[in-house]
C-alpha positions in Angstrom: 184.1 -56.3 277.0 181.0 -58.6 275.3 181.4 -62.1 275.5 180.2 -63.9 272.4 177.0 -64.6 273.6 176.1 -60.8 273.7 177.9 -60.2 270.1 176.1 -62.6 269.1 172.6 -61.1 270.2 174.1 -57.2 269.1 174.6 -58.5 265.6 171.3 -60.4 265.5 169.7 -57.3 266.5 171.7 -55.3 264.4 170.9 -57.2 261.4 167.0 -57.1 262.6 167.0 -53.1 262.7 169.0 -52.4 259.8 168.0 -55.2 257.2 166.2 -53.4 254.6 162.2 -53.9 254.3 162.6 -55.6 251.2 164.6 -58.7 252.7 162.8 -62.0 253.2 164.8 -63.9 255.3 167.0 -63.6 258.3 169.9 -66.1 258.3 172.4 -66.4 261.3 174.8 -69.0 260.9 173.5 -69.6 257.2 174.2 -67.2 253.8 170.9 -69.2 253.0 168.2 -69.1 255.1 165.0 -70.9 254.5 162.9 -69.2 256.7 161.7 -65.6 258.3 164.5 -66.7 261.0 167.0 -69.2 260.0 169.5 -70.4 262.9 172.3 -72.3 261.9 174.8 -74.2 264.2 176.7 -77.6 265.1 177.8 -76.8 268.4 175.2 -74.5 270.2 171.3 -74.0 270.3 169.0 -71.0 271.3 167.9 -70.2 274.3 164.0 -69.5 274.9 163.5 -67.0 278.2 163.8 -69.5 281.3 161.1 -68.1 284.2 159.3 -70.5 286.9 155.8 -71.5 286.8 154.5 -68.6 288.7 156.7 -66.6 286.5 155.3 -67.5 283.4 151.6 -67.8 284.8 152.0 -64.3 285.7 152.8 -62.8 282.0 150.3 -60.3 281.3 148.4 -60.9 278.3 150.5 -63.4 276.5 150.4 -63.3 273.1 149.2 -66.3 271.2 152.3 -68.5 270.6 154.5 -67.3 273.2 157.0 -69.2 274.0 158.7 -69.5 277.3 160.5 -72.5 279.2 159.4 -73.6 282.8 162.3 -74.6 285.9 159.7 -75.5 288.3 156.6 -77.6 288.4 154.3 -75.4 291.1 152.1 -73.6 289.0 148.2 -73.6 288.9 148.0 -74.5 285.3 151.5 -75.1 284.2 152.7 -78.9 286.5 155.6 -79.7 284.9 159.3 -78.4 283.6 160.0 -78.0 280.2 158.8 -75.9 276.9 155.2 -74.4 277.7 153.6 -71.7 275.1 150.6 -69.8 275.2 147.4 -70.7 272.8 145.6 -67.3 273.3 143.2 -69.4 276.4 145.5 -71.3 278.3 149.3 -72.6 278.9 150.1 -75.7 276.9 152.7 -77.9 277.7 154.8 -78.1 274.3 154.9 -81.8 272.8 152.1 -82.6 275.0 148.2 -83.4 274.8 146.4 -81.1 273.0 143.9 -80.6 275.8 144.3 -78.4 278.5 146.3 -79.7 281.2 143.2 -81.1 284.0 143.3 -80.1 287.5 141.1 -79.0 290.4 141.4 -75.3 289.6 140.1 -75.5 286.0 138.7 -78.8 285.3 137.0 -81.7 286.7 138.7 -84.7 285.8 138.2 -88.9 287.0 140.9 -90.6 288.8 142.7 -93.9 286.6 144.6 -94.5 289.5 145.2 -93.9 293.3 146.9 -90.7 293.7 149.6 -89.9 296.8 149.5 -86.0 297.7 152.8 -85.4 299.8 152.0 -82.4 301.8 155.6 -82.0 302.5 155.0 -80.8 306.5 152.4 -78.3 304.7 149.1 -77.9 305.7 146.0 -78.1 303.1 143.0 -75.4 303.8 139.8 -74.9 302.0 138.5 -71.5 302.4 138.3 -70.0 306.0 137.2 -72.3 308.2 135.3 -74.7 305.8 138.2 -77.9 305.6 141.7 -77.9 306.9 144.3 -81.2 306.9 147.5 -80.6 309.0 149.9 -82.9 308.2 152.3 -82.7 311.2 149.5 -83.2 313.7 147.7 -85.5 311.7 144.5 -83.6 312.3 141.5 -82.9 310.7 138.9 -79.4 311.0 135.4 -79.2 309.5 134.7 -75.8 310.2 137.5 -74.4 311.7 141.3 -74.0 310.8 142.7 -75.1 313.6 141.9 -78.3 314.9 142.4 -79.4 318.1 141.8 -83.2 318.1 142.2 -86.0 315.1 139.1 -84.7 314.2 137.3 -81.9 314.9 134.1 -80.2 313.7 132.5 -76.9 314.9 128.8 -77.8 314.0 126.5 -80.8 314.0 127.6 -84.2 312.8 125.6 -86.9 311.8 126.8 -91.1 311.5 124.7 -93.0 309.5 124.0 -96.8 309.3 126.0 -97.8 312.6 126.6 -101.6 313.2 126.7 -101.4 317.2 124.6 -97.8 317.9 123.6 -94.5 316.9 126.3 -91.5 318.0 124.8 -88.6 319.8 127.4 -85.5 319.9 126.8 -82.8 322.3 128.6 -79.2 321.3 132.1 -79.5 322.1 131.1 -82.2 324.8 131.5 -85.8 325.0 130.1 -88.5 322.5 127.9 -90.9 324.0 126.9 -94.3 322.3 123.6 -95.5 322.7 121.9 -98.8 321.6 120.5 -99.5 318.5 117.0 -99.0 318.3 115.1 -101.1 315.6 112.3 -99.4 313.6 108.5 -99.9 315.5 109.9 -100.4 318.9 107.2 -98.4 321.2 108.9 -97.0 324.5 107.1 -94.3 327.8 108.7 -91.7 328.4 107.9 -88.5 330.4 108.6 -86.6 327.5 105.6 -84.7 325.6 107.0 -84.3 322.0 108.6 -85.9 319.1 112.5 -86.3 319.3 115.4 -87.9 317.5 113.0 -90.8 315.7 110.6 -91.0 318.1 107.3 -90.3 317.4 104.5 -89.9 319.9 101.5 -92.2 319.5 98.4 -89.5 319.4 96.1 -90.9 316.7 97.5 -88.2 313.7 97.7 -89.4 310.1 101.1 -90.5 309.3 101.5 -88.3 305.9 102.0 -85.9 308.5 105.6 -87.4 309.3 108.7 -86.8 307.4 109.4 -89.1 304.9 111.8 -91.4 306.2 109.4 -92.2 309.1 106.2 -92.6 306.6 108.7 -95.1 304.9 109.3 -97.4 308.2 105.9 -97.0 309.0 104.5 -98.3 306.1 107.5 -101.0 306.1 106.4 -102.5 310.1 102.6 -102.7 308.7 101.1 -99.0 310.3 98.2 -98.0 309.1 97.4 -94.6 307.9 97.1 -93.1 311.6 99.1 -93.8 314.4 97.6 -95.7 317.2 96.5 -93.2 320.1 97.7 -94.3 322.9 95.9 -91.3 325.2 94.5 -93.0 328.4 95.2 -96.4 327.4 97.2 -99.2 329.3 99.4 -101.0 327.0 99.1 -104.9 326.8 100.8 -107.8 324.7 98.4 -108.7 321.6 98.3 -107.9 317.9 100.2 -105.2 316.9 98.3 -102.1 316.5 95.0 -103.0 317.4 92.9 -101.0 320.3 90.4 -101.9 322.5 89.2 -102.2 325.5 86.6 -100.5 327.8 87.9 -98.3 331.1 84.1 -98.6 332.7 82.6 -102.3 333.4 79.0 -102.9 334.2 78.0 -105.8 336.8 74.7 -107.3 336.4 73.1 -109.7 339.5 74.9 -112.6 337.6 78.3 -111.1 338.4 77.4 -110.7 342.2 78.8 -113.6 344.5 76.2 -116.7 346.0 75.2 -114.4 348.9 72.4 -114.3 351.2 70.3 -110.6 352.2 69.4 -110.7 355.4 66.5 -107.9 356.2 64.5 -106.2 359.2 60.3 -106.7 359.4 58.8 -103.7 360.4 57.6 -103.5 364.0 53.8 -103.0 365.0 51.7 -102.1 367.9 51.2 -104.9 371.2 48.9 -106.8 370.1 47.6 -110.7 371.3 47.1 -113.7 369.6 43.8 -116.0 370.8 43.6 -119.7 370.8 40.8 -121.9 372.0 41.7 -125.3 373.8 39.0 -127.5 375.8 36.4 -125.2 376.5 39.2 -122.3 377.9 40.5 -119.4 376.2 43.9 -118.7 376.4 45.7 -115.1 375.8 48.9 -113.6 375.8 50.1 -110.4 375.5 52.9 -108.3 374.3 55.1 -108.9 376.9 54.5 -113.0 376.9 52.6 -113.9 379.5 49.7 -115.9 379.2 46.5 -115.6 380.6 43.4 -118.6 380.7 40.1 -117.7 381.5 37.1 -119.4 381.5 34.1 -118.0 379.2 31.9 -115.7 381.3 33.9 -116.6 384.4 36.9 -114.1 384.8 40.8 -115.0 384.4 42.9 -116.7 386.2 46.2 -115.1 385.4 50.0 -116.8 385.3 53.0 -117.8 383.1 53.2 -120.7 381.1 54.5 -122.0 377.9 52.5 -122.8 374.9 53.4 -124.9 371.3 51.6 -123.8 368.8 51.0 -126.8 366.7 51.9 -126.6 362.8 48.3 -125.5 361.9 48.7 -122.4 363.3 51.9 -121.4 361.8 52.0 -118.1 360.4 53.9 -115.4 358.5 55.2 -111.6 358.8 56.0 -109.8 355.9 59.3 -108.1 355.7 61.2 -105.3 353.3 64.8 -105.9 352.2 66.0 -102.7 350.8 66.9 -102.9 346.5 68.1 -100.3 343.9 70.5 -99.6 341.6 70.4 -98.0 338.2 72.8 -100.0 335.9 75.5 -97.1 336.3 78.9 -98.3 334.7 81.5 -98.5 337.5 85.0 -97.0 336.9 88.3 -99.0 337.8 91.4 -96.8 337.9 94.1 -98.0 340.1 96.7 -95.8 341.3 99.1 -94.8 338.4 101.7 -92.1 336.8 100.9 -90.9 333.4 103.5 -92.0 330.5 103.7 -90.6 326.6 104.1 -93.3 324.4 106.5 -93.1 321.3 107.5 -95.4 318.3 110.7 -94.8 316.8 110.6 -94.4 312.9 113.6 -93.3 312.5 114.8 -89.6 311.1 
């Protein structure tokens, strides 16, 4: 048996297939109907095909006016319940905007308000292993579906503009936090090569350093070359600025008050003659005086004899000089450093 709905479809049909070609209108309800398809009732309506919103998203080349109504709201396109037809480009809610319904699949579109996505225990993934939100953990993966921690990244990760320290992260090791390091600040190290910001001090040009460091550089008052540092010790004093000498010369002005002492060179024995009331007095080299009388022979002994001050006399001596002016070299004891400023990167 056919309940009235599906009599009333069989005769609809019926009167479809066998109207003749000639016949303008269809009337159901109405002996005059004022249109192709004319449906008249006071206690019923019609009913348009009912599908969800994959459903109708799934139609195969809808026709251009196609009609359908939507029970769910979970499509790409189609967001909401209710009458939706086709426009031969995309699914229009009906009664709506005239402009395609804006989402992330087909449109960019500007937020007029804050927005609350319930994810409804569901997790939220972008590509394979690009972005994933879990919900239930309350996690976080860049790079990687599953993450393991609040947040978790498989790759590097950068933090700019910290208040209290710059983050270094170590692969899948443990953050440490380092103090802040202000742009110019010049450290040794026993490193030999550039290295997060630092940059050694060797005399290059500093157009030869990345951009954010030229920036700094030219903000703290650097020249166009970077101080070389190479053999030098570092001292308080104008920023910048080198000098300084690692030789010093010393001239007899820079020797102490001193006094040379020397040795006179030695001679043969000799005597020394002195005539005193009508005798003649000698001595030889061992000291001993000897007085004898002119063209009488000597009378021999020891004695002492004071010259007076009239017969002082003089030896000349030699006190060894030289020297050529050569610059003398100071280098205490040290260990060799590399000097860095930090210029940021």
């Amino acid at each position: 048996m056919f309940s009235k709905t599906s009599i009333n479809i069989i005769s609809i049909l019926n009167l479809l297939f066998f109207l003749p070609a000639s016949a303008q209108h269809v009337g159901v309800g109405t002996a005059n109907p004022n249109a192709a398809l004319d449906v008249s009732s006071t206690t019923q309506g019609i009913l348009i095909p009912r599908m969800t919103a994959l459903q109708a998203e799934s139609i195969t080349t809808p026709a251009t006016g196609e009609l359908v109504y939507v029970t769910t709201n979970n499509g790409i396109v189609i967001n909401k319940t209710g009458f939706w037809y086709y426009d031969n480009t995309v699914w229009r809610p009906l009664g709506g905007s005239s402009q395609p319904v804006i989402n992330i699949y087909n449109n960019n579109g500007t937020l007029t308000s804050d927005r609350t996505v319930t994810m409804n225990g569901r997790n939220l993934s972008f590509d394979t292993d690009k972005l994933s939100i879990h919900s239930v953990e309350q996690r976080i993966g860049i790079g990687n579906n599953t993450p393991g921690y609040t947040v978790d990244v498989n790759g590097d990760m950068r933090v700019r503009s910290l208040t209290g320290g710059n983050v270094k992260a170590l692969s899948d090791g443990t953050l440490s936090v380092g103090p802040k390091v202000a742009y110019g600040t010049v450290k040794e190290s026993l490193r030999s090569n550039d290295h997060n910001g630092w940059y050694k001090l060797d005399g290059r040009a500093v157009t030869t350093l990345p951009a954010i460091a030229q920036s700094n550089a030219s903000a703290i008052g650097l020249g166009s070359t970077l101080v070389n540092t190479n053999g030098r010790l570092m001292k308080q004093g104008t920023p910048f600025t080198a000098g300084g000498s690692d030789t010093t010369t010393l001239t007899r002005a820079n020797l102490p008050n001193v006094n040379l002492t020397g040795v006179t060179s030695t001679a043969a024995a000799h005597t020394h003659s002195l005539t005193a009331g009508g005798y003649n007095f000698a001595q030889n080299a061992a000291g001993n005086a000897y007085v004898f009388r002119a063209g009488r022979g000597t009378v021999s002994g020891t004695t002492t004899i004071t010259l007076p001050a009239a017969g002082a006399h003089s030896h000349t001596g030699t006190v060894n000089t030289g020297g050529s002016g050569t610059p003398l070299t100071i280098v205490p004891q040290n260990i060799s450093y590399s000097y860095f400023i930090y210029l940021g990167e």
